[in-house]
C-alpha positions in Angstrom: -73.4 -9.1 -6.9 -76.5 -6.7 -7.8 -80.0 -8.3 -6.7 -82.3 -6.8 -9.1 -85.8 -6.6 -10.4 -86.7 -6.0 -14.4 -89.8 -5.6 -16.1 -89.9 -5.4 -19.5 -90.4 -8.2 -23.4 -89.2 -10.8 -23.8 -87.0 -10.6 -27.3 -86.9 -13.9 -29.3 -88.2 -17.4 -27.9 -86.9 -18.7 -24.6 -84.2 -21.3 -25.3 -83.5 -24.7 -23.3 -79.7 -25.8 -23.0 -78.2 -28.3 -21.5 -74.6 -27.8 -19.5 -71.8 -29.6 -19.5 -72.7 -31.5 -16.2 -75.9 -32.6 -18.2 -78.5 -30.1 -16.4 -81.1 -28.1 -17.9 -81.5 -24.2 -18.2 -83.3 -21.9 -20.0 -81.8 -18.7 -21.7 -83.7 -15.5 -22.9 -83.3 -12.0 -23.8 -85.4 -9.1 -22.3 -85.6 -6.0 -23.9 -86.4 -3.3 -21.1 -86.8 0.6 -20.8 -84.2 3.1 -18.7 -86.1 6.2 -17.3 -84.2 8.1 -19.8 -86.0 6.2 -22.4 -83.1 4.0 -23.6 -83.6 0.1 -24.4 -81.2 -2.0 -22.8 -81.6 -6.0 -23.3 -81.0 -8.0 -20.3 -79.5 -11.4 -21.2 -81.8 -13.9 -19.0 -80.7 -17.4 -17.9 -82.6 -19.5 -15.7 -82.0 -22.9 -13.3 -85.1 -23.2 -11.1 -87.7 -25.2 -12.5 -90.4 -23.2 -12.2 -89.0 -19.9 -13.5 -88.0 -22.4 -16.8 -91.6 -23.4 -17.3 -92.5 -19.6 -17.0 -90.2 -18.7 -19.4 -91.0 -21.2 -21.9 -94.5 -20.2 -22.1 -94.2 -17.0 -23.1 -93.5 -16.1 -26.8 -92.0 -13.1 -28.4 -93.0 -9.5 -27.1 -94.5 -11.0 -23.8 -94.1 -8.8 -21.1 -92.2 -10.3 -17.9 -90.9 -9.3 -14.6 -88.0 -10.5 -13.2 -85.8 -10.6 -9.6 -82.1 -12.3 -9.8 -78.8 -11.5 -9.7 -77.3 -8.8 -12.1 -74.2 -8.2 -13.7 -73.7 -5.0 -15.6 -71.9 -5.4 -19.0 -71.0 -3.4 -22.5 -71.8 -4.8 -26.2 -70.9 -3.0 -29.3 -73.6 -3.1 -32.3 -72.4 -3.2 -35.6 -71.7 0.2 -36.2 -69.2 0.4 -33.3 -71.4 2.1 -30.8 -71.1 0.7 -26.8 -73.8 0.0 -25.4 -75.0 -0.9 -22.3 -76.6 -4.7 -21.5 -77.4 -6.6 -17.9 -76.6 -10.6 -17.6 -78.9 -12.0 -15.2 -79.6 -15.4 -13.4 -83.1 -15.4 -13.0 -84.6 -16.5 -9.5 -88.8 -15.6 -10.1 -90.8 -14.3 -12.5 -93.9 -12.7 -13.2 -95.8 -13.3 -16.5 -99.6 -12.3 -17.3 -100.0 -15.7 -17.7 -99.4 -16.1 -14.2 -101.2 -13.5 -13.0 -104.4 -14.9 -13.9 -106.4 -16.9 -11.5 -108.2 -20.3 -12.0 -111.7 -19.2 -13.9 -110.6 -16.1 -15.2 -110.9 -16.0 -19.3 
């Protein structure tokens, strides 16, 4: 188990799923920067309430930070190049929106 922290956008819409035991989660990809300049996309699932509501607010190209657990993985893209991707379960989040406090417009 990695804990990690990852700043980056958030690619797509958040999504909210339901398991098979009936609970709600959200799910989300974020699309962040290596120092080397390279995109990875962090695939972003969420149970806590609060980090849910977070995520749902945002839209597309929102920047986020994020602390969880990671789990390194490999995709390959459709012209057979590996590359690298991070799962995630998500256990905070920082948004703009959140960063704001009451009265400021």
């Amino acid at each position: 188990m990695i804990d990690g922290l990852v700043g980056g956008r958030l690619y797509g819409e958040a999504q909210i799923r339901t398991g098979q035991n009936g609970r709600r989660f959200v799910t989300c990809k974020v699309r962040a920067t290596t120092n080397d300049g390279d995109t990875i996309f962090v695939n972003v699932i969420a149970f806590d309430d609060e980090v849910q509501t977070a995520l749902l607010a945002l839209t597309d190209a929102d920047s986020v930070a994020l602390t969880g657990t990671l789990t390194p993985k490999v995709w390959t893209d459709k012209n057979g190049l590996i590359k690298p991707a991070m799962d995630m379960v998500a256990h905070r989040v920082l948004t703009a929106h959140e960063g704001r406090r009451e009265g400021d417009d």
